[in-house]
C-alpha positions as CSV (number, residue, x, y, z in Angstrom):
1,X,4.7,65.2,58.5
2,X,6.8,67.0,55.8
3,X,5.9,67.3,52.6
4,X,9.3,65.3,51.0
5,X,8.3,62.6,54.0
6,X,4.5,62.7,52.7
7,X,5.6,62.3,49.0
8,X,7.8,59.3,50.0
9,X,4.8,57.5,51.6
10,X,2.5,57.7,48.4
11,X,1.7,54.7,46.8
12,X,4.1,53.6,44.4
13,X,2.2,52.7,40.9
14,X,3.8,50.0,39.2
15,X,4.3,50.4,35.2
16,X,1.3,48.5,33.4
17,X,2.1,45.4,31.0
18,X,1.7,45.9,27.3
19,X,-1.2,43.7,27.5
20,X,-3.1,46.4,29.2
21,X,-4.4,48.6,26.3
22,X,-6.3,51.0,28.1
23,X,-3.1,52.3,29.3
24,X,-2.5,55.8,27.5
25,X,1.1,55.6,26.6
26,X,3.4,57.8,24.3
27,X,2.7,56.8,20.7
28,X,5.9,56.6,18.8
29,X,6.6,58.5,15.3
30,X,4.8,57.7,12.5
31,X,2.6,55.5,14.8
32,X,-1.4,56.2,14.0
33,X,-3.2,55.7,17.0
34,X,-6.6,54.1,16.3
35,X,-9.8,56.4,17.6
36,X,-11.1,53.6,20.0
37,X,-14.1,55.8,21.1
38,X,-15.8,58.6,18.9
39,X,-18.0,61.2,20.3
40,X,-20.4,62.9,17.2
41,X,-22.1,65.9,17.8
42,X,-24.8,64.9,15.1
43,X,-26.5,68.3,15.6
44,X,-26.2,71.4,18.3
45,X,-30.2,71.8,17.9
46,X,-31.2,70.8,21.4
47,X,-34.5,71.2,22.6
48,X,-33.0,72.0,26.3
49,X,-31.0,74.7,27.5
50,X,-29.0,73.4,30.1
51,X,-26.9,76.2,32.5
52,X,-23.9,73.6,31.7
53,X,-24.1,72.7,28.7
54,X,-20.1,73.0,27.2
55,X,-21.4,73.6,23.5
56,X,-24.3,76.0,24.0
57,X,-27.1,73.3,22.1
58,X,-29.7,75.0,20.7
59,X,-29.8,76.5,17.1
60,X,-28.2,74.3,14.6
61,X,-24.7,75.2,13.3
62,X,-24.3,76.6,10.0
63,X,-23.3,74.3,7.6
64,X,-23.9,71.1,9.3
65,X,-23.1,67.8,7.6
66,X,-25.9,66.7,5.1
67,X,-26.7,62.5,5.2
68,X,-24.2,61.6,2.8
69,X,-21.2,63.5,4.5
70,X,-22.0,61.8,7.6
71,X,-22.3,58.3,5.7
72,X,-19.0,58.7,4.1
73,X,-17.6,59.8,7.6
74,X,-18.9,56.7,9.1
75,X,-16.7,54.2,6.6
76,X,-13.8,56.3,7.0
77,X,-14.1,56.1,11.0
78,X,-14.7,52.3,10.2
79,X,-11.0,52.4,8.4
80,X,-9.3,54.2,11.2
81,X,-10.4,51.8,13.2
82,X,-13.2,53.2,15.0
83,X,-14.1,51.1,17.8
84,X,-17.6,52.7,18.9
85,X,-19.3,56.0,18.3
86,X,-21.3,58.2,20.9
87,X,-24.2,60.4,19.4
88,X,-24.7,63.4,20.8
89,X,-25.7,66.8,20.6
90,X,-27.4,69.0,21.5
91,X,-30.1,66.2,21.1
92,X,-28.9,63.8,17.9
93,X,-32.8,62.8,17.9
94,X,-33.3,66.2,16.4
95,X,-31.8,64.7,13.3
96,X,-34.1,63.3,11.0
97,X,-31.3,61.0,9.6
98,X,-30.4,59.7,12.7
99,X,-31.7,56.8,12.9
100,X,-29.9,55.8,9.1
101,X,-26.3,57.7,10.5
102,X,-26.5,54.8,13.9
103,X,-27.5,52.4,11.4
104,X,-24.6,52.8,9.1
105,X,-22.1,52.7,12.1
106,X,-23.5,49.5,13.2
107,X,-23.4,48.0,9.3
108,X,-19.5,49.1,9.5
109,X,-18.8,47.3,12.5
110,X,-18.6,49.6,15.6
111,X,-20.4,49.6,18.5
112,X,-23.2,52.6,18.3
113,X,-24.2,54.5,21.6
114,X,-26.1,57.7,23.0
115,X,-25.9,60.1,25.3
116,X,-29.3,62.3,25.3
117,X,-31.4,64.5,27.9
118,X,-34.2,61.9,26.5
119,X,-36.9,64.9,26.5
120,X,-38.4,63.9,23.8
121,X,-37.4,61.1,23.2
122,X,-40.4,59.1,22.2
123,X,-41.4,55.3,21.9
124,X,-41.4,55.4,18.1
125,X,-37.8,56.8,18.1
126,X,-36.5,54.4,20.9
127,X,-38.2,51.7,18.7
128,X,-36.5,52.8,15.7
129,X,-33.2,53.4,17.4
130,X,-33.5,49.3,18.4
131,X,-34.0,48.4,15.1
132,X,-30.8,50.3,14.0
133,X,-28.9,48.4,16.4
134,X,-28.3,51.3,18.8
135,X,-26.5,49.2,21.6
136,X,-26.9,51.9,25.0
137,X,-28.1,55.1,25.7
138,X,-26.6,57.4,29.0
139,X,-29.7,59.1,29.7
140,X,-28.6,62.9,31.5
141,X,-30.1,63.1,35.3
142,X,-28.3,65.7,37.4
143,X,-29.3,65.6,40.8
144,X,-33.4,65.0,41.8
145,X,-36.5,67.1,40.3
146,X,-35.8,70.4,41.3
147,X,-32.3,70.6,40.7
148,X,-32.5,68.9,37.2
149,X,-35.0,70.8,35.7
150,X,-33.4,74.3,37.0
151,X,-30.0,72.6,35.1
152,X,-32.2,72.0,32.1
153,X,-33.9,74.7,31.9
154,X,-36.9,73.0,31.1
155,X,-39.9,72.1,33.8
156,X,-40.5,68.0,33.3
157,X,-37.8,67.4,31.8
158,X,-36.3,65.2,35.1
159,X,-39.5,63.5,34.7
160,X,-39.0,62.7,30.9
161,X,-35.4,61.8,31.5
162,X,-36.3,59.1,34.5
163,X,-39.5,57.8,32.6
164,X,-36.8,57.3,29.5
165,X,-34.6,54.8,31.6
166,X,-37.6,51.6,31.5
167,X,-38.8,52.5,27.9
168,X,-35.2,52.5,26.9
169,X,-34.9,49.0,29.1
170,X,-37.9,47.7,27.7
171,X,-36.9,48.1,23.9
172,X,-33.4,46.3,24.7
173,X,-31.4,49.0,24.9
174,X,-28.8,48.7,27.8
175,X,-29.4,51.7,29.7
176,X,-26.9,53.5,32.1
177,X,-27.0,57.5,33.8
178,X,-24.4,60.4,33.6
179,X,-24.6,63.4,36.1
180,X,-22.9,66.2,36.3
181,X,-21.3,67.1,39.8
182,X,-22.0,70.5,40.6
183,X,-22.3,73.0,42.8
184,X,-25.9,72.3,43.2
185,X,-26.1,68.2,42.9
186,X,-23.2,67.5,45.0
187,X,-25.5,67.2,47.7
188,X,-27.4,65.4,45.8
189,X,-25.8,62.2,44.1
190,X,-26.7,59.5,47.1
191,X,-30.5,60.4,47.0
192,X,-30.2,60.6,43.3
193,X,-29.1,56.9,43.5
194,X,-31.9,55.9,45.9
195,X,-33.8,57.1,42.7
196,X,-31.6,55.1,40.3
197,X,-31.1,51.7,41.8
198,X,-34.3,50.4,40.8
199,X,-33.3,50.5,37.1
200,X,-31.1,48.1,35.4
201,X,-28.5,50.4,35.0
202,X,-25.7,49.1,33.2
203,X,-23.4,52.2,34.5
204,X,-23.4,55.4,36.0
205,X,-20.6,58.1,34.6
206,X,-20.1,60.7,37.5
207,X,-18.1,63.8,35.4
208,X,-17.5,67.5,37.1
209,X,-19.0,70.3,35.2
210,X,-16.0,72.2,33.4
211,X,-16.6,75.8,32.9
212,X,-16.6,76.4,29.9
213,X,-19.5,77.2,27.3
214,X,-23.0,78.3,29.4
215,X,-21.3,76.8,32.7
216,X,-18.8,79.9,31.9
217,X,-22.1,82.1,32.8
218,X,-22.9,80.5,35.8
219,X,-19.7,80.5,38.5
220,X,-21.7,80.0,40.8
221,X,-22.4,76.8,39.9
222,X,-19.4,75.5,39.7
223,X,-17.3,73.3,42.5
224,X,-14.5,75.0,44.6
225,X,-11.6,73.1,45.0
226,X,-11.7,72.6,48.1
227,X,-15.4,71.3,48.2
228,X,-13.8,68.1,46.7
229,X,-13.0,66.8,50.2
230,X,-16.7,66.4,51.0
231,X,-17.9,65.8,47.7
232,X,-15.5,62.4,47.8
233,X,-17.0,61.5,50.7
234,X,-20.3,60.4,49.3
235,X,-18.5,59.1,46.7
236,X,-17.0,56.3,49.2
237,X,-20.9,56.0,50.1
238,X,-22.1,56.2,46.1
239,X,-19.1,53.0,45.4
240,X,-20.1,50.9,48.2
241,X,-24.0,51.1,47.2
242,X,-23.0,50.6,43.4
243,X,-21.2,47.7,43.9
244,X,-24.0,45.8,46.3
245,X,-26.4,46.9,43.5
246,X,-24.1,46.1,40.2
247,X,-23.9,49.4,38.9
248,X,-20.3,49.8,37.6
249,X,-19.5,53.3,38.0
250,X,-17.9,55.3,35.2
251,X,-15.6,58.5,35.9
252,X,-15.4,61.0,33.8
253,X,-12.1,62.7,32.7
254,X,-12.6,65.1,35.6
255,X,-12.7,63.3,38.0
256,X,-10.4,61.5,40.5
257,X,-6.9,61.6,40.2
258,X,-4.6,59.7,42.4
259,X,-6.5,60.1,45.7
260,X,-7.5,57.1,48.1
261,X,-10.7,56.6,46.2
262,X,-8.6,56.2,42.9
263,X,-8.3,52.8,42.5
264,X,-12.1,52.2,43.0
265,X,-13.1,55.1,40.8
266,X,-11.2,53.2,37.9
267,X,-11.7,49.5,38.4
268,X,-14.1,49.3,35.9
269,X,-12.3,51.6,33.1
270,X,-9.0,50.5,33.1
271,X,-7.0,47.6,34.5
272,X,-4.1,49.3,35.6
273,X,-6.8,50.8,38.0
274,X,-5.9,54.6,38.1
275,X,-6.2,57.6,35.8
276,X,-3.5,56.3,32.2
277,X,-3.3,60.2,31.5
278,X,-5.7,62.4,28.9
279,X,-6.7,60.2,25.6
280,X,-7.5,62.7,23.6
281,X,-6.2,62.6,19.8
282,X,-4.9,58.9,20.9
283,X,-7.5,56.8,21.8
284,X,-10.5,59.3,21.2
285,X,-11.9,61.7,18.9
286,X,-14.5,64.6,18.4
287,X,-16.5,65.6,15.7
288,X,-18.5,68.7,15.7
289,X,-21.8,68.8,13.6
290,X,-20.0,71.1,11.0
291,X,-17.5,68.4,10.7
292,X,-14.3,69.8,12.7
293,X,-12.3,67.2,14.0
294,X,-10.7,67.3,17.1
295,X,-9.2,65.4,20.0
296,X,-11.1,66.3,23.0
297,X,-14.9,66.5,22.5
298,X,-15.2,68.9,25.0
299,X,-12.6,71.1,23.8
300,X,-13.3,74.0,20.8
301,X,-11.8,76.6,19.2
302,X,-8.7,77.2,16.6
303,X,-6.2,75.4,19.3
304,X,-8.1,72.4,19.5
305,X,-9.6,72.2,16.1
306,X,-7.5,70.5,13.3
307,X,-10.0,71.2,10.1
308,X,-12.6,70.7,8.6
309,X,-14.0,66.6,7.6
310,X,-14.9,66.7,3.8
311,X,-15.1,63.2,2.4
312,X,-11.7,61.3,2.2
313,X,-9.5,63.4,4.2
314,X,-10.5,62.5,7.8
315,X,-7.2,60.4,8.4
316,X,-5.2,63.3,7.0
317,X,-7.0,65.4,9.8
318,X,-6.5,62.8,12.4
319,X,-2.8,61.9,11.3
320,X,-1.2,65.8,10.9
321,X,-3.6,68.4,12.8
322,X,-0.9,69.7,15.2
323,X,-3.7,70.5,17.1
324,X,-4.8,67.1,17.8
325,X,-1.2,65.3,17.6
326,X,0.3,67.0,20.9
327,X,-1.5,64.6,23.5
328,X,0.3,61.7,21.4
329,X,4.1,62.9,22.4
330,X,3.8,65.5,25.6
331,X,5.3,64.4,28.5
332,X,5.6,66.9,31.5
333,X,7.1,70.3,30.1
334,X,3.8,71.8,29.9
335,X,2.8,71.4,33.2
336,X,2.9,74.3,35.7
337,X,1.7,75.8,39.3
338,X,1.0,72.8,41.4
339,X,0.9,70.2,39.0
340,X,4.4,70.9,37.7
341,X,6.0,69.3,41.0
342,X,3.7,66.7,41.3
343,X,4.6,63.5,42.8
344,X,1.6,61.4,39.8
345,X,2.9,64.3,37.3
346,X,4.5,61.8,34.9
347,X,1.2,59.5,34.5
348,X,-1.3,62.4,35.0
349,X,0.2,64.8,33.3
350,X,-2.4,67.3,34.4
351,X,-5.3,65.2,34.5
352,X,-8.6,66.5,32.2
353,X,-7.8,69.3,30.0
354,X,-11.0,70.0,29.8
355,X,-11.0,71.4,32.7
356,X,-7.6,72.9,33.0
357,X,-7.9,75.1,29.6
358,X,-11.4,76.8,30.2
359,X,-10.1,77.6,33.7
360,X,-6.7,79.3,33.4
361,X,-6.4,79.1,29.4
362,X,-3.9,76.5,29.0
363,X,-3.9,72.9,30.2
364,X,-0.9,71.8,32.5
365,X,-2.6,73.1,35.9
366,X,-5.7,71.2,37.4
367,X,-7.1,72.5,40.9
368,X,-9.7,69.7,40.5
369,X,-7.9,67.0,41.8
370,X,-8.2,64.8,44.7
371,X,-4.6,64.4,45.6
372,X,-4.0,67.8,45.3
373,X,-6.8,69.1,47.8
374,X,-6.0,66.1,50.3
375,X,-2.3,67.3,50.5
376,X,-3.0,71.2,50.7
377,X,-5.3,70.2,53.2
378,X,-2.5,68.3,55.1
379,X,-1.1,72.0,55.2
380,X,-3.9,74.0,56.5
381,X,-4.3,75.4,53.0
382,X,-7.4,75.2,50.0
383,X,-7.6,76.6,46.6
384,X,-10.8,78.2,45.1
385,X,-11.2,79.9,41.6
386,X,-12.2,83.0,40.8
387,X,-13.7,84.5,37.8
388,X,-10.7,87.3,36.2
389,X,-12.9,87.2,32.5
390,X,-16.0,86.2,31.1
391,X,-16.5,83.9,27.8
392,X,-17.5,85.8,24.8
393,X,-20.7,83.7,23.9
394,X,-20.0,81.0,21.8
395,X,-20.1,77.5,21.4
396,X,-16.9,75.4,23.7
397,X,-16.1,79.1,24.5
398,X,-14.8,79.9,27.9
399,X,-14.0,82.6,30.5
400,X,-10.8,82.9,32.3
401,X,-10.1,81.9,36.2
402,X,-7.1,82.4,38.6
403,X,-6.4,79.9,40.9
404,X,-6.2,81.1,45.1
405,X,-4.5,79.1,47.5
406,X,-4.9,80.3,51.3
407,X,-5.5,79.2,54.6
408,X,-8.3,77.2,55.3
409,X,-8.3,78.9,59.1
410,X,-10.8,81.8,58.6
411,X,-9.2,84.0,60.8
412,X,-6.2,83.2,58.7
413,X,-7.8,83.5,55.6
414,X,-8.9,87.7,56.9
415,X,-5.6,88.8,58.4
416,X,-3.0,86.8,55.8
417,X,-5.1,87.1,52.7
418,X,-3.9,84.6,49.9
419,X,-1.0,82.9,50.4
420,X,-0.8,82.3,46.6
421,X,-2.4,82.9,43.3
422,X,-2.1,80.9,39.7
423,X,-3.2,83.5,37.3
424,X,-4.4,82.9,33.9
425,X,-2.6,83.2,30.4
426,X,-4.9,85.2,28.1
427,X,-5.9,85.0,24.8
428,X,-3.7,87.5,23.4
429,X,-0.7,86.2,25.0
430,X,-0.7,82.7,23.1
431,X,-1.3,84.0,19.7
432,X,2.3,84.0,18.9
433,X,2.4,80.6,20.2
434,X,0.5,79.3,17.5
435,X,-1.6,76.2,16.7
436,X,-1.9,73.1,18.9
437,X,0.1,72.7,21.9
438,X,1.5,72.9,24.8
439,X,1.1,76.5,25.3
């Protein structure tokens, strides 16, 4: 089959009704969007030091918010609109005043949530976090023993994180699980979930570590491309056994993206049932523990980064920071390489740019893409990435990849060599660009 004929036989995904407002569309001029999730790095101290970990967690940052910042960051949140707010960290337990910050955004009326490795996370402070009206905690488990604690860094802590789940149950808490899929737990994820089904689990969020931050120091780590063909596989197996045991399960940003398992992936995130496009700076915010405000939580640095929070300016941040304001009007003229002539390029628009950026520097060109390794498969071709610079060291920092189509014959691969390459834009080369995006 041709590849116009193949394009012609892809689904054809109607337009979603206004009704449906998980759909990720266009916000018109002088429209504020309304931050329907928030993700709050309450601290980067971390008493982990996971080989993935996007922010680097461990010291604290200079200059983190003190109590009062944070309470007069939760009422203006609450006037945005806010719907609920994720603490995170490093570990926001680490926090002595976390308990009053997650009481505060329950007293304002949003949903409060947490997303922790759970090693220490003791009875007293899941009693306390009850009491504040925490409502659920994602406990981190990626992959069984072995692999988790090598991930972690920290012998136990697989233990601690699985002996979290029943305390967390116990206490009230709704409980659900997010792993990372990896280059060492793809392997992993169904025996991981013969593990898992014997907890209440209210979800399980399946995301694909992004290299940036200390996943930038670890390639080898990292998925290829073309390792996505197997790795959806056991996903087919992962969404039959989650739905006979009631687990709704929760794709990250990262993963999916228009291929036969699409609809599945998404049933229980969005009912127009595939990927609405990146929310970020529409329907979701990040705030680092310093108090920069950004659209994409897992995204740092001056492109991303629209200032500073200081009480009462946080909807002058959220409503002007070019940075931030680009995923509210971009269409399809940033995208490039494969994604640029993409039959889903006017919904995807790229898919995670998370992923995209720390790879090849700008967004606009995601190898991590079911579709896309189905069809190049159709051809006899795969794509791999390959490590042109490494990240300087610093917190959402990240190296720079090029992308490597070529045969996926091995004899072909030795006597043709690649049969294409996306390389990377470096640093220097978008500095004249300047703020925000697309690059």
């Amino acid at each position: 089959m041709g590849l116009e004929e193949h394009r012609r036989r892809l689904p054809i995904l109607g337009e979603p009704q206004p009704s449906d407002s998980r759909q990720l569309r266009p916000v018109a001029p002088g429209q504020l969007p309304e931050p329907r999730l928030v993700v709050w790095e309450l601290t980067l101290a971390c008493d982990q030091a996971c080989l993935h970990c996007g922010s680097r967690g461990g010291p604290r940052r200079p200059h983190e918010l003190d109590t009062q910042s944070c309470l007069h960051l939760v009422e203006e949140l609450a006037e945005l609109g806010a719907g609920e707010v994720v603490l995170i960290g490093g570990e926001a337990y680490l926090r002595n005043d976390f308990i009053e910050i997650a009481r505060a955004v329950r007293v304002a009326g949003m949903r409060c949530s947490m997303t922790t490795g759970a090693l220490n996370l003791t009875d007293a402070r899941i009693e306390a976090m009850a009491e504040a009206g925490v409502q659920l905690v994602s406990v981190s488990i990626d992959g069984l023993r072995d692999t988790h604690d090598k991930l972690r860094a920290v012998q136990g802590s697989w233990d601690a994180a699985m002996g979290a789940l029943p305390r967390l149950a116990k206490a009230g808490i709704a409980i659900s699980v997010n792993t990372q899929i990896n280059a060492m737990t793809r392997d992993e994820l169904l025996p991981l979930l013969d593990q898992l089904e014997a907890q209440p689990l209210r979800g399980w969020q399946l995301q694909v570590t992004a290299p940036f931050g200390r996943a930038a120091d670890h390639p080898e780590i990292l998925l290829q491309p073309y390792m996505l063909l197997e790795v959806y596989e056991s996903l087919a197996q992962v969404l039959d056994r989650c739905d006979a045991a009631g687990i709704d399960v929760w794709p990250g940003n990262s993963l999916g993206y228009f291929g036969p398992l699409e609809h599945r992936l998404r049933k229980s995130q969005s009912s127009a049932k595939h990927y609405p496009g990146c929310g970020s700076g529409r329907s979701l915010m990040g705030i680092e523990a310093d108090g920069k405000i950004k659209g994409c939580p897992s995204l740092g640095g001056p492109a991303n980064v629209a200032g500073h929070y200081r009480p009462g300016n946080l909807r002058a941040l959220w409503s002007a920071g070019p940075q931030i304001e680009y995923t509210r009007t971009r269409e399809t003229t940033h995208l490039w390489g494969y994604c640029e002539s993409c039959y889903y390029a006017k919904t995807c628009r790229g898919g995670c740019t998370a992923v995209a950026e720390p790879l090849l520097g700008r967004p606009g060109n995601n190898p991590y893409c079911h579709h896309r390794a189905l069809d190049l498969d159709r051809r006899g071709e795969r794509e791999r990435v390959e490590l042109v610079e490494a990240a300087p060291g610093v917190p959402f920092d990240h190296g720079l990849y090029r992308i490597i189509r070529e045969s996926t014959d091995p004899a072909r691969r030795a006597s043709e060599g690649p049969l294409g390459i996306d390389e990377p834009r470096i640093g220097r080369e978008l500095e004249a660009e300047g703020p925000g995006r697309p690059r």
